[in-house]
N, C-alpha and C positions, 0 to 999 in steps of 0.2 A: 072531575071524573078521572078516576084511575086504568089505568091500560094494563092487561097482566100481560107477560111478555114468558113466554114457554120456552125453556131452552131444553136441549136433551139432555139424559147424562151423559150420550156421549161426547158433546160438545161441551159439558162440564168437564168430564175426564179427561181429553185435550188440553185443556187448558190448563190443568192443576198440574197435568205429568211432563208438559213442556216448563211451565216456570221452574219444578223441582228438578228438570235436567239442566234449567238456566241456571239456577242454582247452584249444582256444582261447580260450575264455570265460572260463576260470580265470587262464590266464598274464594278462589284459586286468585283470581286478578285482582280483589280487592287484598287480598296477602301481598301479591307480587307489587301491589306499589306502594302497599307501606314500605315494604323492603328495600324497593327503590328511593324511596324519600329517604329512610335509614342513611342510607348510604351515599344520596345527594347524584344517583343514577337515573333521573327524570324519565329522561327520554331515551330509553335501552335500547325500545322496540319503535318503530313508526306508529306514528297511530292514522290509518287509513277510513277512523268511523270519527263521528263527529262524540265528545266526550259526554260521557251519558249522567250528567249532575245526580238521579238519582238511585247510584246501583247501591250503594252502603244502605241507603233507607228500605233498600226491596230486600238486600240478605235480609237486615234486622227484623221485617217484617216476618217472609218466611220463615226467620230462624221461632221467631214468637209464635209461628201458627202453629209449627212442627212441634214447640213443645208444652204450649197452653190449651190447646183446642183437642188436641188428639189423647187416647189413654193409651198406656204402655205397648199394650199389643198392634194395635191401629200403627204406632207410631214406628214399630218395629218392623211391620209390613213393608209400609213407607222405605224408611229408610235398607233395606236388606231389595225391595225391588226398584227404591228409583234413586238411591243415593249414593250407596256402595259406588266402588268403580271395579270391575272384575271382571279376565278377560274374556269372561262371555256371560250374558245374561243371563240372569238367575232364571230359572222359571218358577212359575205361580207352585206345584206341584213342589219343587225342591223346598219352596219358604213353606207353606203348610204341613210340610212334614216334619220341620226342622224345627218348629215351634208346639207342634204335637196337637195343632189342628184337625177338625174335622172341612173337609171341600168344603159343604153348605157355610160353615163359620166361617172359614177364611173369606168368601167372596163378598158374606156380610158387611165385614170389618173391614176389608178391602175398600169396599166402596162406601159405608160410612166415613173411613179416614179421608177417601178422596170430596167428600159432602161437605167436612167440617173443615177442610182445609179452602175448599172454594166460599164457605161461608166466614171464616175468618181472615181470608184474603180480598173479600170484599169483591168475588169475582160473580158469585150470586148473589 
């Protein structure tokens, strides 16, 4: 016997747009200690968190959701509202205008890319 288990999308959307801001944090550190190995700089910083064996496998995974699962526009949503770094956040209105959407489409695409990314990440 199987159990359907209901989750919202808002608590799908949480979750997709917190790993995609883990993400750029991730892509940043896993740079910073190859750079460190480069250079035989180990231990630069303290490490105060217990070592997380699998951040290289969660970019690689994200990096493959970001760009097998989603289509160009989806993916430029994405990346222009949760990737970017800019000093202040973009709004929904500024990327649909910039991409020459209409509102109804963008919130489409918007939350199809946030769909296909929590089903390519195994998060639904």
């Amino acid at each position: 016997m199987s159990v359907i288990c209901t989750v919202s999308e808002k608590e799908i959307q949480e979750a997709v747009i917190k790993d995609l801001k883990d993400y750029r944090a991730l892509k940043v550190k896993l740079e910073n200690i190859k750079e460190r190995n480069e250079v035989g700089a180990i231990n630069l910083f303290p490490n105060l968190n217990k070592v997380e064996p699998f951040d290289e496998l969660k970019a690689k995974q994200i990096e493959r959701a970001l760009t097998q699962s989603l289509d160009p526009i989806e993916r430029k949503i994405i990346e222009i509202k949760y990737l970017y770094t800019n000093e202040k956040e973009t709004t929904d209105l500024e990327i649909y205008l910039s991409l020459g959407l209409k509102k109804g489409k963008f919130y489409t695409k918007k939350r199809e890319a946030i769909s296909q990314l929590a089903k390519a990440l195994g998060i639904i």
